[in-house]
C-alpha positions as CSV (number, residue, x, y, z in Angstrom):
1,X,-36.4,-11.1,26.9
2,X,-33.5,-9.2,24.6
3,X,-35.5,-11.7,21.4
4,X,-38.6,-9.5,22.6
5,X,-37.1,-6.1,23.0
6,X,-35.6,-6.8,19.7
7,X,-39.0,-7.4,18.3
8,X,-41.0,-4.4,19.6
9,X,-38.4,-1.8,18.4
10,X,-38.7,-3.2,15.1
11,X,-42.5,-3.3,15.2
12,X,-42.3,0.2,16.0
13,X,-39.8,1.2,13.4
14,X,-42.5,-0.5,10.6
15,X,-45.0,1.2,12.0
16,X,-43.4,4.5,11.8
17,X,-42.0,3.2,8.0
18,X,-45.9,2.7,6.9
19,X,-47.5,6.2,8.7
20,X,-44.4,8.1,8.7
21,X,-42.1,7.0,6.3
22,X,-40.8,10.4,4.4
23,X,-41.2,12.5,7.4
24,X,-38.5,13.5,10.0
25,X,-39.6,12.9,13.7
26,X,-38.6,16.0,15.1
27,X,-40.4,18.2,17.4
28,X,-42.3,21.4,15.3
29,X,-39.4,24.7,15.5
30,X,-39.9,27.1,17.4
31,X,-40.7,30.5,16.0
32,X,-38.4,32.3,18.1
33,X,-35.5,29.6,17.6
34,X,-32.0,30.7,16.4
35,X,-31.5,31.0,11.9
36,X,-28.3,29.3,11.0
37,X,-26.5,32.4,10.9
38,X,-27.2,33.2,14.3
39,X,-26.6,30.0,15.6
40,X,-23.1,29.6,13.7
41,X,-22.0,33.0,15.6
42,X,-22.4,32.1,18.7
43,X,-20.3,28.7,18.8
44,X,-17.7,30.5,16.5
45,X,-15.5,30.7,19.7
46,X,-16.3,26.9,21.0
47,X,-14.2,23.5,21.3
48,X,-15.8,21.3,19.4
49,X,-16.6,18.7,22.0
50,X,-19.0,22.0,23.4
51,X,-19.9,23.0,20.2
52,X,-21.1,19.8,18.7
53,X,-23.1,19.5,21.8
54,X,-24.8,22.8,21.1
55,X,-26.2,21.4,17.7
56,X,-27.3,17.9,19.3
57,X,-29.5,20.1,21.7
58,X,-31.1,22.4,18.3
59,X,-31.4,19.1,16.5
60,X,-33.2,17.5,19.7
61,X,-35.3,20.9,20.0
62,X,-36.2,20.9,16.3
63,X,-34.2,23.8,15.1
64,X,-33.8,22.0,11.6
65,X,-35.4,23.8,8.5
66,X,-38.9,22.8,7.6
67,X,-37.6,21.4,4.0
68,X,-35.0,18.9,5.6
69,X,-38.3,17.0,7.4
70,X,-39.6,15.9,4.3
71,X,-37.7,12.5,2.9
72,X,-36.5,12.1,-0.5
73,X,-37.0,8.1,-1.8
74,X,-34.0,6.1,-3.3
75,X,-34.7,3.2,-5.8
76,X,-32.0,0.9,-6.0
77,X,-31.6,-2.8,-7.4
78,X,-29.0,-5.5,-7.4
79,X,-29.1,-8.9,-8.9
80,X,-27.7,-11.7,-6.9
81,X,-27.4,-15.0,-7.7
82,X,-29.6,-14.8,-10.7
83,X,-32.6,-13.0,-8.8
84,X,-33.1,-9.1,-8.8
85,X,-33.8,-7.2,-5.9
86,X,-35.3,-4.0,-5.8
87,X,-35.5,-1.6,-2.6
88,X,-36.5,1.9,-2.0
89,X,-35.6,3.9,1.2
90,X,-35.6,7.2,2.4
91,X,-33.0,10.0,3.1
92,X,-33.1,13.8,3.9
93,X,-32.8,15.7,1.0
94,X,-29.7,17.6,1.5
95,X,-27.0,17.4,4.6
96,X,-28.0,17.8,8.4
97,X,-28.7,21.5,9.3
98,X,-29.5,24.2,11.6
99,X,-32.2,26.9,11.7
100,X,-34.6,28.3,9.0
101,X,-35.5,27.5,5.1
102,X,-34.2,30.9,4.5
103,X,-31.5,31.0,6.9
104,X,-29.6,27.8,7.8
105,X,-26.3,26.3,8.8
106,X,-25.0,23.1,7.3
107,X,-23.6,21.4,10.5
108,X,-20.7,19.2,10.1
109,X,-20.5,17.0,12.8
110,X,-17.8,13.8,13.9
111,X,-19.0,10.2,13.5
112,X,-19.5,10.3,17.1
113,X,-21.7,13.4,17.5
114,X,-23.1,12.0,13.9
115,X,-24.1,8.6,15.2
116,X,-26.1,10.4,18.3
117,X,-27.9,12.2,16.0
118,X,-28.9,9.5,14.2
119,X,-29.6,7.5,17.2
120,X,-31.7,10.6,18.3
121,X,-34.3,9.9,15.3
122,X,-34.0,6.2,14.7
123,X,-32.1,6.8,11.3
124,X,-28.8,5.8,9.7
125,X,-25.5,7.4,8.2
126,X,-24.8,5.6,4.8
127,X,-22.7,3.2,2.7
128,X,-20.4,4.3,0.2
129,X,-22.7,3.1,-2.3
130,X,-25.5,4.7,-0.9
131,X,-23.7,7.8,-1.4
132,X,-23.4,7.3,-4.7
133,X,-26.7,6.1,-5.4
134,X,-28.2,9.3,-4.1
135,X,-26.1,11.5,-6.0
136,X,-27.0,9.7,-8.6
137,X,-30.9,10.1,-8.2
138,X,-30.3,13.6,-6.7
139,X,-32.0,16.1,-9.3
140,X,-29.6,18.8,-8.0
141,X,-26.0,18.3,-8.5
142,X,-23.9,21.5,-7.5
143,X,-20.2,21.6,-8.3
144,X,-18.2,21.3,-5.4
145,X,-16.6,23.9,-3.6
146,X,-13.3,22.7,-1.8
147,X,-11.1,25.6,0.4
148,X,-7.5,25.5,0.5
149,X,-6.1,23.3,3.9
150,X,-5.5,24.6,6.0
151,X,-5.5,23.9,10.1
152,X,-8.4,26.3,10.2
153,X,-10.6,23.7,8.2
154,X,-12.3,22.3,11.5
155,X,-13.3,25.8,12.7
156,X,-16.5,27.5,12.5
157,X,-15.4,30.4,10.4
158,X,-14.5,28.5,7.6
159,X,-17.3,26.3,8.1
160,X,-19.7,29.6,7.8
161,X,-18.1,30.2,4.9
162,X,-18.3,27.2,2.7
163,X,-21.9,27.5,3.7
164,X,-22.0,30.8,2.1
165,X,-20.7,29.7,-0.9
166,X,-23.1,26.7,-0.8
167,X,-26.3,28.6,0.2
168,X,-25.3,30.8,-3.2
169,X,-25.3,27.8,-5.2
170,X,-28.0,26.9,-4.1
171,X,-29.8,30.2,-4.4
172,X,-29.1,30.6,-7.6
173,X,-31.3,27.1,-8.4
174,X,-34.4,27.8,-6.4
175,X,-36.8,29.0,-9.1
176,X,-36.1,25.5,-10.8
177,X,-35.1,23.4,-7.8
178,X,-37.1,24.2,-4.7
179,X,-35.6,23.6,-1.2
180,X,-36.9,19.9,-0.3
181,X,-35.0,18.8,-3.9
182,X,-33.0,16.2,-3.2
183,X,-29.8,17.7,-3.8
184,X,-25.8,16.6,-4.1
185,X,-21.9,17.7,-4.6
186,X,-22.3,20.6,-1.5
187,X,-20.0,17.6,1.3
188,X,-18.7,14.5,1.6
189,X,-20.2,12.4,3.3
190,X,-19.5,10.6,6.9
191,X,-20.0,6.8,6.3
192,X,-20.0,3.4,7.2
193,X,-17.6,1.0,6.3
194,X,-15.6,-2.3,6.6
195,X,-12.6,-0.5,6.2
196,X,-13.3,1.2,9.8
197,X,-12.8,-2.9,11.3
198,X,-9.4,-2.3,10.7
199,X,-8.8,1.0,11.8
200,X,-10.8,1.9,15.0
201,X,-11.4,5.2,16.3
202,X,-11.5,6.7,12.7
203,X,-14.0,8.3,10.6
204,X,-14.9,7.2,6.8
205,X,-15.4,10.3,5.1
206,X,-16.3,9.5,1.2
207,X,-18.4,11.3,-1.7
208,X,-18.1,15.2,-3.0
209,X,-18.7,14.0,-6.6
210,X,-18.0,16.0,-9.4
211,X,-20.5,16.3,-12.5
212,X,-19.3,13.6,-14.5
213,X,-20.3,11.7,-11.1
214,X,-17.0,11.0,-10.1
215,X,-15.9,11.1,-6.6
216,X,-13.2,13.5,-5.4
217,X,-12.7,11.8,-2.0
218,X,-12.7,8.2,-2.0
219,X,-12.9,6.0,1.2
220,X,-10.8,7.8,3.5
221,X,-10.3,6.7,7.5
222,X,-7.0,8.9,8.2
223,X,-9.0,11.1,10.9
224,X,-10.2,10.5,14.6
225,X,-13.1,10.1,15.1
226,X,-13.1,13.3,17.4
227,X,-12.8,15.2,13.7
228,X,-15.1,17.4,11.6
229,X,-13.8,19.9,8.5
230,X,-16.2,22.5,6.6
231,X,-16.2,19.7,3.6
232,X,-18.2,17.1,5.9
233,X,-21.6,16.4,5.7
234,X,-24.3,14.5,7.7
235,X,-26.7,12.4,5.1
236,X,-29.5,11.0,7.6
237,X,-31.1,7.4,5.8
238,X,-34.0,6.3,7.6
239,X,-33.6,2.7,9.0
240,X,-36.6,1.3,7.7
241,X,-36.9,0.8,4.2
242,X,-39.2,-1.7,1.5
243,X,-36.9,-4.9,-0.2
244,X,-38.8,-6.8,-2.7
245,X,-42.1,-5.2,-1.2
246,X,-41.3,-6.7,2.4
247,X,-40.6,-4.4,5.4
248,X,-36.9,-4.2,6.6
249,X,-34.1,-2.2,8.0
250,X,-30.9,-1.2,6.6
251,X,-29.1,-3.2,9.1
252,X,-31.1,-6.5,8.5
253,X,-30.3,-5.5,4.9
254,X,-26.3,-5.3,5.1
255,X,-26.1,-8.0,7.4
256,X,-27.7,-10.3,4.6
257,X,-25.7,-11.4,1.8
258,X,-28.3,-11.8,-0.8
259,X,-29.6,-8.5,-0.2
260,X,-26.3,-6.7,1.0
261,X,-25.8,-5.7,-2.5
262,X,-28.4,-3.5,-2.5
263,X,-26.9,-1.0,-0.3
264,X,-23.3,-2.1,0.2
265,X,-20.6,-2.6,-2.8
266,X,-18.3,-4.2,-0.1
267,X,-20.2,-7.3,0.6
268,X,-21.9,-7.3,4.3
269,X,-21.8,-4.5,6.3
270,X,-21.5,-6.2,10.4
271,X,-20.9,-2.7,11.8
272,X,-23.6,-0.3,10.4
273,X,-22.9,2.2,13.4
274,X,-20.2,4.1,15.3
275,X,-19.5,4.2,19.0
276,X,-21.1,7.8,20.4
277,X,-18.3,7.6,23.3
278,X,-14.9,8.8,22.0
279,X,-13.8,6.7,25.0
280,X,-13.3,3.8,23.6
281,X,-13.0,2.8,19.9
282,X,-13.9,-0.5,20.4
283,X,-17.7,-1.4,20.1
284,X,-19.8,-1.4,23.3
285,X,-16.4,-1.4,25.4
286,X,-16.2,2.1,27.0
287,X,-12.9,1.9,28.3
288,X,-13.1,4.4,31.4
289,X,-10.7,5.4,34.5
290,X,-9.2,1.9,34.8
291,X,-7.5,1.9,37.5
292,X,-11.4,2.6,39.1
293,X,-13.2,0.6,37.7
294,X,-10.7,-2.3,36.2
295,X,-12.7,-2.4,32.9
296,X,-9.7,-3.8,30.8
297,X,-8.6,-3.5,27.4
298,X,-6.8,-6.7,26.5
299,X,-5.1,-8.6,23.4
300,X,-8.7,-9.2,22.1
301,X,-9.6,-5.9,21.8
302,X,-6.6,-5.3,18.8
303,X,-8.2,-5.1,15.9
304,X,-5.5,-5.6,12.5
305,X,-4.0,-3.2,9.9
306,X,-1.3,-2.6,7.4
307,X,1.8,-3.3,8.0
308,X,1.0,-6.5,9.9
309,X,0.2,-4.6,12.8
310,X,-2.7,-4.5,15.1
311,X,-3.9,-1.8,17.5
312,X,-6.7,-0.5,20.0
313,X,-7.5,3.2,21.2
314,X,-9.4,3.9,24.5
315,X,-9.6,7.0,26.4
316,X,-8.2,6.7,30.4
317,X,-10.2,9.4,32.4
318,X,-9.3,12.2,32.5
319,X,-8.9,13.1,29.3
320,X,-6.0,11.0,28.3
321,X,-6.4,9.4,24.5
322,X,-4.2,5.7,24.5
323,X,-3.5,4.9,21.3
324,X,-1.2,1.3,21.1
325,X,0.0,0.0,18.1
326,X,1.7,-3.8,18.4
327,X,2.7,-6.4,15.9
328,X,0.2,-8.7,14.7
329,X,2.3,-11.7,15.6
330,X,3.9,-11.2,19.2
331,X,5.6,-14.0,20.6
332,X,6.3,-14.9,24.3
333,X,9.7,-16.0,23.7
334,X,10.8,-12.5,22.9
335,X,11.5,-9.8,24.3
336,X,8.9,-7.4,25.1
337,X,9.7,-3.1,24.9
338,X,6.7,-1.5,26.0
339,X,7.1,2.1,24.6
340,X,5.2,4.6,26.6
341,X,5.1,7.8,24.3
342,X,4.1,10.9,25.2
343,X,3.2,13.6,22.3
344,X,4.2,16.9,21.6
345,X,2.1,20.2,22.3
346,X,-0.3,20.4,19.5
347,X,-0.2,17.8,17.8
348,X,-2.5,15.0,17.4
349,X,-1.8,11.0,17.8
350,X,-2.9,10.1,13.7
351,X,-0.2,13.4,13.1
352,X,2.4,11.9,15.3
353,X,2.3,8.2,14.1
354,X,2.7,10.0,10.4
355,X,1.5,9.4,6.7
356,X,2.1,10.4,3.2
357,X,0.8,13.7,2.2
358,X,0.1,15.3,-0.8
359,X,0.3,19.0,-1.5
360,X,-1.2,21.4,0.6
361,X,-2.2,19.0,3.1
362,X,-1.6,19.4,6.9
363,X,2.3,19.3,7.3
364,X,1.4,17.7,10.7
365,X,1.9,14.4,9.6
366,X,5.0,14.6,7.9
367,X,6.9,15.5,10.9
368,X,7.8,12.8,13.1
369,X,6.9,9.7,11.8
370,X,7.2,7.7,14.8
371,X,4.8,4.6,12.9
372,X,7.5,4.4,10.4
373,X,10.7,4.3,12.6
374,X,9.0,1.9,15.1
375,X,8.4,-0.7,11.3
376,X,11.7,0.5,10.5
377,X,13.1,-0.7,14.4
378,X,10.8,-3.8,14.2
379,X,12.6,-5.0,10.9
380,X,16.1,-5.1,12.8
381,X,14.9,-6.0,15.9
382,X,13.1,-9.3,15.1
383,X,14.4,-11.2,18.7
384,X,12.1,-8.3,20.2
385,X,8.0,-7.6,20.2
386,X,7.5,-3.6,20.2
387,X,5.1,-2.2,20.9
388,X,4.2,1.8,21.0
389,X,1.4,3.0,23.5
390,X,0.7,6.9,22.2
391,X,-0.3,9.0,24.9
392,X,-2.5,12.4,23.8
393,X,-3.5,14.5,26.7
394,X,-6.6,16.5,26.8
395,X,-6.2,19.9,25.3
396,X,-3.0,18.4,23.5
397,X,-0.9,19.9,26.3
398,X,1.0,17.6,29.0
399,X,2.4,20.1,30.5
400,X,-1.6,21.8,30.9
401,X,-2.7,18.6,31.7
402,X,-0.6,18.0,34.7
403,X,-1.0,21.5,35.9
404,X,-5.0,21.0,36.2
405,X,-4.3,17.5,37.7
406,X,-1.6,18.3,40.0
407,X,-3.1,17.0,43.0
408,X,-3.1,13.5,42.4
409,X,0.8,13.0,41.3
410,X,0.1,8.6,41.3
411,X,-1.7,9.2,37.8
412,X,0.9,9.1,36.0
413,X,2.4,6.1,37.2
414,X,-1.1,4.4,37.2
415,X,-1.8,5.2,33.5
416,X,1.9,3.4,33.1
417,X,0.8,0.3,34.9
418,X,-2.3,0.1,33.4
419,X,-1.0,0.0,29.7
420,X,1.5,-2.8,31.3
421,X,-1.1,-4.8,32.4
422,X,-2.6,-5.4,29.0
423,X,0.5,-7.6,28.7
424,X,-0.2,-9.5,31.6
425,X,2.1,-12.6,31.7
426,X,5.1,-11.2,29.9
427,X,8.1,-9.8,31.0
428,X,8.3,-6.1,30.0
429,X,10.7,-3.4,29.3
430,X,9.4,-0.1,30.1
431,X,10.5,2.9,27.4
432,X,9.4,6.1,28.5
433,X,9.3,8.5,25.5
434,X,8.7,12.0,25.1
435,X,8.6,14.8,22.4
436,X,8.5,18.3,22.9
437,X,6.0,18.8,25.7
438,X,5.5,15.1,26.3
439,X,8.7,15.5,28.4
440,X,6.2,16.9,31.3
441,X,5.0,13.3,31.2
442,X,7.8,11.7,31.7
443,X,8.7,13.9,34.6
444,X,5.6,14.3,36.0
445,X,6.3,10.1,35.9
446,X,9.5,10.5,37.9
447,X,7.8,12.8,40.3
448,X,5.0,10.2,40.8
449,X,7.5,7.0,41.9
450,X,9.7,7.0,44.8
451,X,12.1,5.4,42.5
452,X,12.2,5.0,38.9
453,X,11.2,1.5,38.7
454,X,13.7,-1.5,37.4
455,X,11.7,-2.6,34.8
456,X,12.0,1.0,33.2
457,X,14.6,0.1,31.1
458,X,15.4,3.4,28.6
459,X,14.1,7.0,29.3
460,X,14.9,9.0,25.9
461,X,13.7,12.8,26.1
462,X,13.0,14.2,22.5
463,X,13.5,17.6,22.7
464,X,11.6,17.9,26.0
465,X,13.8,18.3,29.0
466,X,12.3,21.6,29.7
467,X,10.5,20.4,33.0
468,X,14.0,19.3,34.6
469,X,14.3,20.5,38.0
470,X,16.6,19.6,40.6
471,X,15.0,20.5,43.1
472,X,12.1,17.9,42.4
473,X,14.4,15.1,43.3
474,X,14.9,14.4,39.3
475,X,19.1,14.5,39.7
476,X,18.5,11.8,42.6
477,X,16.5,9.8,41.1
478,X,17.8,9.3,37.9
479,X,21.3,8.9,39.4
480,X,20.0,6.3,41.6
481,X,18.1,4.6,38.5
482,X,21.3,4.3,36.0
483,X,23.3,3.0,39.0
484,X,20.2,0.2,39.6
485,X,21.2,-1.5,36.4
486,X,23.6,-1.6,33.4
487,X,20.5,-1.9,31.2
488,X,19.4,1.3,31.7
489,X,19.6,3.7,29.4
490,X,19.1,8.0,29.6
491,X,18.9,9.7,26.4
492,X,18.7,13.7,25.7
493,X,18.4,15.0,22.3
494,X,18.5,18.9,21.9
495,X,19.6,21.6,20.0
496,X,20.6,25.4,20.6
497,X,16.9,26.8,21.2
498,X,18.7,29.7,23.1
499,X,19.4,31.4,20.3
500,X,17.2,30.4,18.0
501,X,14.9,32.8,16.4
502,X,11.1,32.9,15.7
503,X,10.0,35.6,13.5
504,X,13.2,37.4,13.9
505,X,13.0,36.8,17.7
506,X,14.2,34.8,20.4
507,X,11.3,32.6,22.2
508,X,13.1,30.6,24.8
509,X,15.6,32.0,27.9
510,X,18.9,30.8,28.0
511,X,18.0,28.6,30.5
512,X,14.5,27.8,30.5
513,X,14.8,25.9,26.5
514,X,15.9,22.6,26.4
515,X,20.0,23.8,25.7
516,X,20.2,25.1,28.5
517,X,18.0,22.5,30.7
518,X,20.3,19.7,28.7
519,X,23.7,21.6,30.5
520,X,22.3,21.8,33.3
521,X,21.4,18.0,33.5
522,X,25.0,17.6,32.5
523,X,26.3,19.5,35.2
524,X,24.2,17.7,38.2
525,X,24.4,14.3,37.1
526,X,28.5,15.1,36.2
527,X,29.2,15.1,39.9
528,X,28.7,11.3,39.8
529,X,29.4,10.3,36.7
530,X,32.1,11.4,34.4
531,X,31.3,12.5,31.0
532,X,33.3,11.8,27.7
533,X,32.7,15.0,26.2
534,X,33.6,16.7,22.4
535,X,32.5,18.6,19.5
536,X,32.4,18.2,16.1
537,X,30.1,17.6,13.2
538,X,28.1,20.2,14.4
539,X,27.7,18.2,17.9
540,X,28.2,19.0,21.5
541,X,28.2,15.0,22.7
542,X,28.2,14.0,26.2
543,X,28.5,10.4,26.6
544,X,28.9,8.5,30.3
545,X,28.4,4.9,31.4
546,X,29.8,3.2,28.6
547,X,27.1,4.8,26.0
548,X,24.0,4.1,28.5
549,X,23.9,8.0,28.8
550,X,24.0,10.3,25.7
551,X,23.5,13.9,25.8
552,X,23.4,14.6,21.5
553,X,22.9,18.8,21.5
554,X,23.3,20.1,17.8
555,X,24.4,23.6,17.8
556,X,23.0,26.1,15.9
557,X,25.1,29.2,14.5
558,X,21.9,29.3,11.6
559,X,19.8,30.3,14.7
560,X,17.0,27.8,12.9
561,X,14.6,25.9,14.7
562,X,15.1,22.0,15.0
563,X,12.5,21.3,17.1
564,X,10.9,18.8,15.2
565,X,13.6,18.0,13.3
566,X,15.3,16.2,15.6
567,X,12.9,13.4,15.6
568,X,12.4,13.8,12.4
569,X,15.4,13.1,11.4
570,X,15.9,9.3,12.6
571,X,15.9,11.0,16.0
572,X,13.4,7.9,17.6
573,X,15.1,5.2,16.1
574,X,18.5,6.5,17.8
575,X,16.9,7.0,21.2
576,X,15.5,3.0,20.9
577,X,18.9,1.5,20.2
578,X,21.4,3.9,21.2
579,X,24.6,2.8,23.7
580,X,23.8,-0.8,22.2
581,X,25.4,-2.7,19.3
582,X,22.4,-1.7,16.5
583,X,23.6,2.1,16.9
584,X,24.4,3.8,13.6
585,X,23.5,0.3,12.0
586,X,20.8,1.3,9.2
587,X,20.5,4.9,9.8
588,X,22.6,8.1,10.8
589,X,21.2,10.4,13.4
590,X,20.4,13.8,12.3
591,X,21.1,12.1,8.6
592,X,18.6,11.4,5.7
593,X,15.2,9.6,6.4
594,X,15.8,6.1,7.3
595,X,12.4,4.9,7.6
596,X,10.9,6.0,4.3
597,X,10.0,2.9,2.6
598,X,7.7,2.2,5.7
599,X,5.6,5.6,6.0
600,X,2.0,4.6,5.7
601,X,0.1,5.9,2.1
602,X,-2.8,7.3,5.2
């Protein structure tokens, strides 16, 4: 029956290409329905999970200008194989918006919110080449308008204002070019691409061409695809469309190599769509609350990238982002380390694995690098498979996302298993990992078990012993966890917070920053083991158990903040080897970058 279903949804969509074909089938706006400006206000203040919602409901209420309804045609051809083939199909004439011809709100949206949208009327986002074809038949080219970045690029503020700017482009062109023009070089455009196989969970933002047609932006897929900036625009295509004066969609069409060249200059296009779930990144696979409902990610679900590495990113209800990132060829005969690693307040998974940037980009992700010290760790450790599971709680926040989940302490240790049992049928080594406020993670882990498993083999706090408490049993149980096994490893790296200054200010307590939770750690787990302490280099070292615990606290007489520096700084790579015979060997802690020959180009 699917052959059938198939069939009639087609039959439908050609019968709305032959009566409807350059119309938008939306419901009629409402007269008393918000303008753009008005609309923009009020979800100034919103997350944008809640806000992109809001515009899904206008679109789905028919809050969209009067010109956008009305489709603009394409003509395109491509020879193949000696034959040309000529097509036409349709596409809004400018990008997806909200409210009135005289007052509306150009709504960037993510792929996911994009794709619902475009579910929502039976249309498609488009191909690169696609984008460039309807700049190039667009009759209005503005020059585009880029703003500085900055982090408040995904807000609604700035998005109101490159609207302004837009809308007095635009303004200034309506005597010759009325609204309805098929217009281009306001966005960039959210696309489809093969590039996306290979890197799931992102969005392909291309376009904002220039006047000598030239694009500013080419294929890019270094965002989530959670993410939306004031440059991104929503070009609806409608699926059906004429090929060589036969009915078709643009699916049919890229999935066709003799006609693929039409709309794609990649070859066929398999995927022409993205997942509306940001809960899983792999197609039609929602991932959801495994240890409910057992739906499992495994090995087949990886999908490859650079670096001869594979990956998959799901979402683990509630509201925990899993990103894992494994080498493309793993072998049983190795050892496997499992590293579980929990992000910093803040920050983002894409900003924590780390890329290249140029100038004025986000400084986000040139701050820990954890990709490139894990390639730089997987060159020297070639008897071992690693493999990094990033952990990004809801809100950014572990410490926020264990206070609103405190009641059920086993989900920490369930999320753990959960990861492990994508490896079913290899022996893993558990590394438990955390930056900054990841460290709530990791003891929020602890507080979970009754005992820190065996098979935990290294626990290496970043900067993010804040959560320490005594009186949670943490002394005990990591006392009774390094005694379990010589193979177990504790790691602390900190620096002198307490006197640190922000602004000209302090910003942690003597006690409450990780200094002076490091000492104190020190001091309870020195009653049963001793310490090899000294100082020098700029170093307060604490060293016990032949090297398997290391307390590394840089002091601070500059009063600067080494927060992320620390990691920065070869700061992973030392808590992955350190007490073992690769420590030192390749890089120097707190030293020069070790790693950068292997930081990813996006």
């Amino acid at each position: 029956m699917n052959w059938l279903r198939g069939a009639l949804v087609l039959v439908l969509l050609l019968v709305a290409y032959n009566s409807e074909a350059q119309a938008l089938n939306l419901p009629t706006r409402a007269t008393n329905a918000p303008t753009g400006s008005e609309f923009a206000k009020s979800i100034a203040a919103l997350e944008r999970g809640e806000r992109e919602e809001k515009i899904y409901e206008q679109v789905a209420q028919g809050n969209v200008p009067p010109f956008l309804r009305k489709l603009v045609s394409v003509q395109v051809q491509s020879v193949q194989e000696g034959k040309t083939n000529r097509a036409t199909y349709y596409v809004i004439p400018d990008y997806l918006a909200i409210g009135s011809d005289e007052d509306y709100f150009l709504a960037p949206l993510s792929p996911i919110m994009a794709q619902r949208v475009a579910d929502l009327v039976h249309y498609n986002l488009p191909t690169r080449k696609m984008v460039d074809d309807i700049y190039a038949a667009a009759q209005l080219k503005l020059v585009p308008s880029p703003i500085p970045p900055s982090p408040a690029m995904a807000t609604v503020p700035i998005f109101i204002q490159h609207n302004q700017t837009v809308w007095g482009q635009r303004k200034e062109q309506l005597a010759k070019y009325h609204l309805g023009t098929l217009v281009g070089g306001d966005k960039k455009d959210v696309v489809i691409a093969n590039k996306l196989n290979a890197n799931p969970g992102k969005v392909a933002i291309y376009g904002w061409h220039k006047l000598d047609g030239k694009a500013i932006q080419p294929v890019y897929t270094g965002h989530a695809d959670t993410y939306a900036d004031y440059s991104h625009g929503i070009r609806l295509v409608q699926m059906a469309m004429e090929v060589n004066g036969a009915s078709k969609t643009v699916a049919e069409v890229l999935a066709d190599a003799n006609l693929a060249g039409l709309l794609s200059d990649e070859g066929v296009v398999s995927k022409t769509r993205y997942a509306t779930t940001a809960k899983a990144s792999i197609t039609n696979k929602a991932v959801v609350n495994v240890s409910v409902t057992n739906k499992q990610v495994t090995l087949k679900d990886f999908q490859a990238g650079a670096f001869d590495e594979r990956s998959v990113s799901y979402v683990i209800e509630p509201e925990i982002k899993v990103h894992i990132n494994a080498p493309a060829k793993m072998d049983a005969h190795r050892n496997l380390k499992l590293v579980i690693y929990t992000l910093p307040n803040g920050n983002t998974t894409e900003q924590t694995i780390g890329r290249k940037i140029k100038e004025g980009e986000d400084w986000h992700f040139n701050i820990q690098h954890i990709g490139a010290q894990t390639r730089f760790l997987r060159e020297r450790l070639k008897e071992e498979d690693i493999v990094v599971a990033y952990l990004e709680a809801g809100k950014k926040s572990w410490p926020t996302w264990r206070k609103e989940h405190a009641d059920q302490p086993r989900r920490i240790p369930e999320v753990v298993e959960s990861i492990k049992s994508i490896f079913k049928g290899r022996e893993i080594q558990t590394l438990i990992c955390g930056h900054s406020g990841g460290g709530s993670f990791i003891f929020g882990y602890i507080n979970g078990v009754e005992q820190i498993p065996e098979g935990v083999e290294r626990i290496i706090f970043l900067d993010s012993n804040y959560a320490y408490d005594e009186a949670q049993g943490h002394k005990d149980k990591l006392m009774k966890w390094l005694k379990a096994s010589d193979q177990h490893h504790l790691v602390v790296l900190a620096y002198n917070d307490a006197i640190a200054l922000l602004n000209g200010k302090p910003f942690v307590s003597a006690a409450g920053g990780t200094w002076g939770r490091s000492h104190r750690m020190v001091e309870d787990l020195g009653k049963e083991f001793k310490f090899i302490n000294k100082t020098n280099d700029g170093f307060e070292t604490y060293i016990a158990l032949d090297g398997r615990m290391q307390f590394l606290l840089k002091e601070n007489p500059e009063k600067k903040i080494f927060h992320t520096v620390q990691v920065e700084r070869n700061g992973f790579i030392h808590g992955m080897v350190s007490g073992t015979t690769n420590e030192g060997k390749g890089y120097v802690y707190f030293g020069p970058r070790a790693y950068t020959n292997w930081i990813a180009a996006e």
